[in-house]
C-alpha positions in Angstrom: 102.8 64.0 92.3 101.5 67.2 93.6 97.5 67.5 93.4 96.4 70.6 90.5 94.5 73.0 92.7 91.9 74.9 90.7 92.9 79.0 89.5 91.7 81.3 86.8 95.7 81.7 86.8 97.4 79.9 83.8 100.7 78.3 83.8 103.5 80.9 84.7 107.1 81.5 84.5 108.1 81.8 80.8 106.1 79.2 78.4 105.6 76.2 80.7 103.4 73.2 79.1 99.8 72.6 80.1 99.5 69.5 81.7 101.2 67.0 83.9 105.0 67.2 83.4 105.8 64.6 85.2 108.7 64.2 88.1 111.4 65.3 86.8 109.7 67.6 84.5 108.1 69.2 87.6 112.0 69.8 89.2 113.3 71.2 85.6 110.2 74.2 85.5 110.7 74.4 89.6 114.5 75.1 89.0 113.9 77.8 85.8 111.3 79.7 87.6 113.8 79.8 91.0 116.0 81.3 88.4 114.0 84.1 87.2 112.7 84.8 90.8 115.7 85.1 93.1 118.2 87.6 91.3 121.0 85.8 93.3 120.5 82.4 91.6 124.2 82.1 89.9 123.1 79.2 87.7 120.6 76.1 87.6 123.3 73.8 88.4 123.8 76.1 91.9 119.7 76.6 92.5 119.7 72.7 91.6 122.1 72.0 94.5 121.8 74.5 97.1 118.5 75.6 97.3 116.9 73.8 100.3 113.2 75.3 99.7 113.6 73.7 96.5 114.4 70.5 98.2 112.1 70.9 100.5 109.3 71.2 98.0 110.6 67.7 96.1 110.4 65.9 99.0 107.1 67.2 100.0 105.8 65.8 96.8 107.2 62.2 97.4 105.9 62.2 100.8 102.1 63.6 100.1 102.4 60.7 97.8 102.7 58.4 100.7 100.6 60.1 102.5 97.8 59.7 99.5 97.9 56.1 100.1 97.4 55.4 103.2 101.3 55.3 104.2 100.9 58.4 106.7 103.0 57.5 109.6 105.8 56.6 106.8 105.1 59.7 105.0 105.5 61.9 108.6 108.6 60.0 109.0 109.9 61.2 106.1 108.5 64.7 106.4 111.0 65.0 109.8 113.8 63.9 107.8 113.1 66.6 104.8 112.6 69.1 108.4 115.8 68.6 109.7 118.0 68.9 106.3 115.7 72.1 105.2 114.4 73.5 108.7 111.1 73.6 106.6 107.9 71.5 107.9 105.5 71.0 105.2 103.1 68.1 106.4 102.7 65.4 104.3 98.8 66.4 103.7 99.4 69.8 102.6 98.5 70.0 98.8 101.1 72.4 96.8 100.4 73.1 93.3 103.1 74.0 90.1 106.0 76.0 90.5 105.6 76.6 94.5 108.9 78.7 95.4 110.1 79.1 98.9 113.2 81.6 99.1 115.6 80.9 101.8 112.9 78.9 103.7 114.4 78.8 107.3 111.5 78.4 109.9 108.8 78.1 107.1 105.8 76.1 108.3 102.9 74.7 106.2 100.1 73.0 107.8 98.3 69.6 107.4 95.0 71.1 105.3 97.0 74.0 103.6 96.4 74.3 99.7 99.1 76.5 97.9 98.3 77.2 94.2 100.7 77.3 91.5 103.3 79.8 91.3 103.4 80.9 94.7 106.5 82.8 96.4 107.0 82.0 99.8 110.1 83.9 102.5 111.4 82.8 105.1 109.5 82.6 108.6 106.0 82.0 107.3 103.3 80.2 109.1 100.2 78.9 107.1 98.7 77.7 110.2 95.3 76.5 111.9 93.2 77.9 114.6 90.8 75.3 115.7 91.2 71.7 116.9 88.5 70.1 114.6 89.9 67.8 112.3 88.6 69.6 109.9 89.8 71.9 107.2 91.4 74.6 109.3 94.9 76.2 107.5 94.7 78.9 104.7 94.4 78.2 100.5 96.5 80.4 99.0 95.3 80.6 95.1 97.7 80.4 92.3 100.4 83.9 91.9 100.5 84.9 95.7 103.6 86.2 97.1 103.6 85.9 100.9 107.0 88.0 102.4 109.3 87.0 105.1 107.7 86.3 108.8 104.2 86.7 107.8 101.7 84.1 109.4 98.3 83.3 107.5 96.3 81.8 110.2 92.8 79.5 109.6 90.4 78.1 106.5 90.7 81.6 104.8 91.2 82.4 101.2 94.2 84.4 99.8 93.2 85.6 96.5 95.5 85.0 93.3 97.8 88.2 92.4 97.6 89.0 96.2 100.8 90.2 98.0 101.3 89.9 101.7 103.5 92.4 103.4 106.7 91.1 105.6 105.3 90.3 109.3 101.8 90.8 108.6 99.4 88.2 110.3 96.3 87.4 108.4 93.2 86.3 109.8 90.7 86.7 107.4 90.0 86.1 103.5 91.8 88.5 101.0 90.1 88.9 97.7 92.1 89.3 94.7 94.5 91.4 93.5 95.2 92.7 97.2 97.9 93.8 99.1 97.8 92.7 102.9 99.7 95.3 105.8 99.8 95.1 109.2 98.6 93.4 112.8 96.5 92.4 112.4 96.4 92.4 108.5 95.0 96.2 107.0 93.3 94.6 103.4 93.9 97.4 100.8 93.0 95.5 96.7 94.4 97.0 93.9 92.3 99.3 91.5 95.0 98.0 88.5 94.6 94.6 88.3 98.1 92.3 87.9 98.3 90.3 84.9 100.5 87.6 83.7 102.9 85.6 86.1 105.7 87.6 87.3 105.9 87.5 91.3 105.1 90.5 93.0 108.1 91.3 94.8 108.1 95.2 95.5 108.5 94.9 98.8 108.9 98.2 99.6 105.4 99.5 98.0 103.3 98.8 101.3 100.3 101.2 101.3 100.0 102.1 105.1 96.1 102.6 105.0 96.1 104.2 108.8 98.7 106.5 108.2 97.6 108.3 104.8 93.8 108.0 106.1 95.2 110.2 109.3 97.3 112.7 107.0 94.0 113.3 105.0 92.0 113.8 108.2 94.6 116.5 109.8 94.7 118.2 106.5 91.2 118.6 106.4 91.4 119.7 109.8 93.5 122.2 109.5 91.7 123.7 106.0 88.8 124.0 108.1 89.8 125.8 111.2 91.3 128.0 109.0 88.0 128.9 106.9 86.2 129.1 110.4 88.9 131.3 111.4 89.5 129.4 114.4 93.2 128.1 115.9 93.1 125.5 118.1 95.4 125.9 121.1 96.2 122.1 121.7 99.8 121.4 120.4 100.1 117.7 119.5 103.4 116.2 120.4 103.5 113.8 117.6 103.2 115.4 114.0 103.1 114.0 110.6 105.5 115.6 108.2 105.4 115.8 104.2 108.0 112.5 103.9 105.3 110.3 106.4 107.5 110.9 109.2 106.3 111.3 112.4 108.0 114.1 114.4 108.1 114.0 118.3 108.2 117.2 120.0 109.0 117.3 123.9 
């Protein structure tokens, strides 16, 4: 029941068929792919059963259905129910593509005009919200193989590029091309000179490039290599130092 939404990015998670798969087709490759995604999935029987983003998704689809047809304060209805089983909000005119996977899920919020594409990871906390009061299209796309990690809020009509990862608590405000990975507040864009292939979610969390931080290393280092060719020595002493391990020390 979920509208296709248009990628470069072919169907993902092991050899799933082209092509409409039909209800509970659609539930069967959602419940495999939650499998190979969350290493603490015990079996499908156990993803099938407790996993409320799952659930969540399943009755989203049943309720943008409704919504489809003109049944929207029945498919809002609905939605409220789904909300107070799952603590996820998806509204009923959000469009969510194929194999859409939201981990955990608590506080998740998905906005009326937000388009996720297939095989998207979602964590817990995330906002794909609007910014204007147009009824117009005003929450994020997120194209097809985008992971998006916990707390992070994707804010207006922007763009998320497919292969694209977004760091834990960043807040995005502005399109992200391809193949990118997202830090920061607001959201530092740093894209990928090896491009992702296939459909494996990107979930190396802990590889965050922190642009600011290696940018300012590089700059003290050149710094320092020239005062020493010029053969001067500066006599201001910063109380905040960057080490070799990108720690920052704090002298009193």
């Amino acid at each position: 029941m979920a509208e296709k939404t248009t990628s470069s990015c072919t169907p993902g998670c092991g050899s799933e068929p082209v092509g409409n798969p039909g209800f509970f087709g659609t539930i069967a490759e959602d419940v495999r792919c939650a499998v190979q995604r969350d290493p603490a999935a015990t079996s499908k029987f156990s993803v099938f059963t407790t996993y409320s983003g799952l659930h969540a998704v399943w009755a989203h689809h049943f309720e943008h259905w409704l919504w489809k047809r003109g049944l929207k304060g029945l498919a809002r209805f609905f939605a409220q129910i789904t909300r107070f089983f799952t603590s996820i909000e998806i509204h009923p005119g959000a469009v969510l593509g194929r194999r859409v996977f939201i981990d955990h899920g608590m506080g998740v919020v998905i906005g009326e005009t937000a388009i996720v594409g297939d095989d998207v990871t979602i964590y817990h906390g995330v906002t794909l919200g609007g910014t204007s009061l147009e009824k117009v299209k005003r929450h994020p796309t997120l194209e097809s193989c985008v992971v998006v990690g916990a707390g992070a809020k994707i804010l207006g009509d922007i763009v998320i590029g497919e292969h694209s990862r977004i760091g834990a608590n960043t807040v995005v405000v502005k399109d992200v091309p391809p193949q990118s990975v997202v830090v920061g507040v607001p959201g530092q864009v740093v894209r990928r000179k090896q491009e992702r292939v296939g459909h494996a979610a990107d979930l190396d969390h802990t590889s965050l490039p922190d642009a600011v931080g290696s940018n300012l290393k590089d700059i003290m280092a050149r710094l320092e290599a020239i005062e020493e060719k010029l053969e001067m020595h500066s006599h201001h002493i910063s109380m905040l130092t960057l080490d070799e391990d990108d720690f920052w020390e704090f002298d009193e």
